[in-house]
ZAMI-75922 format. One record per residue: residue in one letter; x, y, z of N, C-alpha, C, O, CB in turn. Coordinates in steps of 0.05 Angstrom, whole numbers, plus 5000, padded with zeros to 4 digits. Each point is the difference from the previous one (the first is absolute). Glycine has a CB too. Example, Ala and Ser with C-alpha at 12.3 -4.5 7.8 and 13.67 -1.06 7.14 Angstrom:
REM ZAMI-75922
A526448865156498250245000501850245000502150005013494149775012
S503150444961501650245001498550225014501050225004501449654953
***
This chain:
REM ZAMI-75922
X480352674218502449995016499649835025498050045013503350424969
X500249395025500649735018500250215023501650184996501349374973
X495850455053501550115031501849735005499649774993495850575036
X506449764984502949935005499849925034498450115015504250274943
X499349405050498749905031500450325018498350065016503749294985
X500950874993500050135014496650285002498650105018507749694973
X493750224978497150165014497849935005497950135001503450114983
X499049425021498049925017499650015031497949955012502249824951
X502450305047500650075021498150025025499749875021503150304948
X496250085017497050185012496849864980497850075008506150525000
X496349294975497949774996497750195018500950175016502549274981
X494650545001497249995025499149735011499049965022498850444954
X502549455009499549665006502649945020502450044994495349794952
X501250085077503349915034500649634981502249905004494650385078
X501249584901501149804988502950084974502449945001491949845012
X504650354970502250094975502150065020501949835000495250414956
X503049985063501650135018502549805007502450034996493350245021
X502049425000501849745005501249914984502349995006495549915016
X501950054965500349824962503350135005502049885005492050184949
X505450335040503050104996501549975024502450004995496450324973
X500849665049502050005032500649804997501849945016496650305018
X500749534948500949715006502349944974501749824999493049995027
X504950354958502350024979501950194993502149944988495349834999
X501950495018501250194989503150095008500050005024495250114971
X506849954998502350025006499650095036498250115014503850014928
X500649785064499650185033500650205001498950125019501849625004
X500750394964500350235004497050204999499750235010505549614972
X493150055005498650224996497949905028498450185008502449974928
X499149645076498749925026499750205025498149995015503649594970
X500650615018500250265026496650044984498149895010508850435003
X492949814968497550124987498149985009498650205003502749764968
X497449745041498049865002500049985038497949945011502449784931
X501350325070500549925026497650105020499449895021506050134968
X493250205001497750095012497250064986498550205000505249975026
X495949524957498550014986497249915025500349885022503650044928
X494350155041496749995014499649754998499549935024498050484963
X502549374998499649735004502249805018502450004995495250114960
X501349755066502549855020500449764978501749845008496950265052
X500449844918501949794986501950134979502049904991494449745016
X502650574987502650154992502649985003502049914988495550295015
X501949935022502350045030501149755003502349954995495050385036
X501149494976501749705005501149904980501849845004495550035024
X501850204945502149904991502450194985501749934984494749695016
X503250605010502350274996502149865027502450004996493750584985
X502949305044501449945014501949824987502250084994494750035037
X502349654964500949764991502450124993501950005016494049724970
X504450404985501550084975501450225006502350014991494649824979
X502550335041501350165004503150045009500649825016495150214986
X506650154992503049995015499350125027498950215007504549864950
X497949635061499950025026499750365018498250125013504949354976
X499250595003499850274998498250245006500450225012501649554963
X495750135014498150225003497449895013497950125003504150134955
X498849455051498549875027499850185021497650035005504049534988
X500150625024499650095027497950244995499450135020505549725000
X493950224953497850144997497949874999498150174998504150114987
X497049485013498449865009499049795019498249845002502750344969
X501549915042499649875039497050065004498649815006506750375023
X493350094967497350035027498849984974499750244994500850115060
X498349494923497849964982497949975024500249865021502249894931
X496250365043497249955012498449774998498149965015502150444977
X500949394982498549774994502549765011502249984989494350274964
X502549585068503049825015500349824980502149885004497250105049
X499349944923501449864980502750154992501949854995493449964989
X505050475013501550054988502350035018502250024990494750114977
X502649895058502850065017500949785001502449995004496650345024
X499849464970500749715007501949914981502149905008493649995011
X503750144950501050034981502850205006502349924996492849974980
X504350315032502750135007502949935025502550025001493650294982
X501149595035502049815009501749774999501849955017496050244994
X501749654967500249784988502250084981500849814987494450015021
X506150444988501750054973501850195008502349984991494249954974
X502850335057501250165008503450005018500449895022494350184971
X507150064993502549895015499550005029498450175008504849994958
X497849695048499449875025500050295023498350025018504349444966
X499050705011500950235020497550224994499850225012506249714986
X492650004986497550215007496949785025498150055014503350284916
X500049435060497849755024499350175028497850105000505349374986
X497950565028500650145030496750125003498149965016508150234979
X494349994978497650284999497349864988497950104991506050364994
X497049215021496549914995500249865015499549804987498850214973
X502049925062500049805027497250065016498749825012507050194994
X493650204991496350045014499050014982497950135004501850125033
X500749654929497850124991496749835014499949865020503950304931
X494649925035496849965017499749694987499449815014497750794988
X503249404971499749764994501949765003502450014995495250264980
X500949475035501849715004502349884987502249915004494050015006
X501850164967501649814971502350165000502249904998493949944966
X503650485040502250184986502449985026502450034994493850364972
X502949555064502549925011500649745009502149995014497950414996
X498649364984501649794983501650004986502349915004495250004998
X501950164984502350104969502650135009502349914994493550244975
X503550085047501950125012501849735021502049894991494650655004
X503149445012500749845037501449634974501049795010492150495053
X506449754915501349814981502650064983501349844988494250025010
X505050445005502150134987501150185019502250104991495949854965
X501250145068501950265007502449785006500549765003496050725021
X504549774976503049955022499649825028498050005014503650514973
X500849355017499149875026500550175022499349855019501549714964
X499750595025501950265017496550045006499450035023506850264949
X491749725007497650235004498149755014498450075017501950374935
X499849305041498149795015499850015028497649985005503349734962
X500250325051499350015024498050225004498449945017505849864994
X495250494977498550175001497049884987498050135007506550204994
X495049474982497949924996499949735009499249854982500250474985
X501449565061498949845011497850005015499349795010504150124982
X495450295012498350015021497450234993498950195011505549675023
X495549984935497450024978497949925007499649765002502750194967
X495750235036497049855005499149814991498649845013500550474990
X501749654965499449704989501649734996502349984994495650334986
X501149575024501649725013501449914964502249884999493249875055
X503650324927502249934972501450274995501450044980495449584991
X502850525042502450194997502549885018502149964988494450475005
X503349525037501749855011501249754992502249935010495850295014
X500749634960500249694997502550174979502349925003491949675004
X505550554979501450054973504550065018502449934999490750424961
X504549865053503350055017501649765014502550015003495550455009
X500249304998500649835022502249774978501649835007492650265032
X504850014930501049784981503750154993501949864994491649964978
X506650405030502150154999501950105021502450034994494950034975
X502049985052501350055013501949805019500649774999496150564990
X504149995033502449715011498149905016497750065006507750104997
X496749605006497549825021500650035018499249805013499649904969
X502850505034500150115033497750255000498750085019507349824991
X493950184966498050254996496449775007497950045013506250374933
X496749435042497249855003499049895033498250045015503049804932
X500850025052500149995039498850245010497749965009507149814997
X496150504995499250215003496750104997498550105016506449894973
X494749954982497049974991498449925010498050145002503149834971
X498949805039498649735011500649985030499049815011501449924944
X500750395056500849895021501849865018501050025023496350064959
X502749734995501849715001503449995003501250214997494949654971
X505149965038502449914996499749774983498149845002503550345038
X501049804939499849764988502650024973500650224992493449735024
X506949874977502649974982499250054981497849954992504549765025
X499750434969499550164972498749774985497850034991506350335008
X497749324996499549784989496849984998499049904980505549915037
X494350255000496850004997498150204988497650005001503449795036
X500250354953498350254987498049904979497650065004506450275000
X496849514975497949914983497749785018497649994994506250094963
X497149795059497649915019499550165013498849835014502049804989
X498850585010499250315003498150024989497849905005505850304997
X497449994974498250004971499049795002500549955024501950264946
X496749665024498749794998497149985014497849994990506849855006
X496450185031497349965024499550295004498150045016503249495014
X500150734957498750145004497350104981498150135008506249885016
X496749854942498150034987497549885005497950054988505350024989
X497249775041497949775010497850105018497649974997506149725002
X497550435021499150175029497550124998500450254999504149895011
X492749814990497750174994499550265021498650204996499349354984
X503550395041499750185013502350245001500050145021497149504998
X504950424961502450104993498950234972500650234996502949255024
X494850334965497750154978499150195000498250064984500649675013
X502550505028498050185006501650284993498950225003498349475036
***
């Protein structure tokens, strides 16, 4: 008798495990959402209905929040704006709402800002920086700010 992708599910091998999270209907994906392997998970993220993303906001592994951030309807974004990892509020600060960017301008990391500085308004950026200067200039902004080694920080 053939095991079937669903009762591979639970597999002991986190590879077979992947194999099925990467094909198996979605519906049966909730199943797998707190599986022990983070490539599991990442790719239960991927595939998964949006839906049952805001249970995997705090994965413990930031591949996978990142992944959640990257897919999750936008109105759960907010509740990952500190997460700890870069990538995962990059990601964030590339999709929230613009209403929530001014709250992550003043990110410890200089590509977390750069990300907001590319979205936002550009009186908010004046603000950011210091500066005065015509909206007309924002992508030369951007520009010299990606540049700035001493902004890198």
């Amino acid at each position: 008798m053939k095991k079937t992708d669903f009762e591979l599910i639970n597999d002991k091998n986190p590879n077979v495990r992947y194999e099925v999270a990467e094909r198996i209907n979605i519906e049966h994906l909730p199943k797998m959402m707190n599986d022990e392997n983070y490539y599991v998970r990442y790719q239960v993220a991927k595939r998964i209905d949006p839906k049952y993303l805001p249970k995997m906001m705090k994965d413990e592994e930031s591949g996978v929040r990142w992944q959640v951030a990257e897919r999750i309807n936008i109105e759960h974004l907010p509740k990952m704006m500190n997460d700890e990892d870069l990538a995962v509020r990059c990601q964030v600060a590339e999709r929230i709402g613009v209403e929530h960017l001014p709250k992550m301008m003043n990110d410890e990391n200089y590509s977390v800002r750069l990300q907001v500085a590319k979205r936002i308004d550009p009186k908010f950026l004046g603000e950011m920086f210091g500066v005065d200067f015509d909206p007309e200039y924002q992508a030369g902004l951007i520009r010299i700010l990606s540049e700035r080694e001493d902004l890198k920080k």
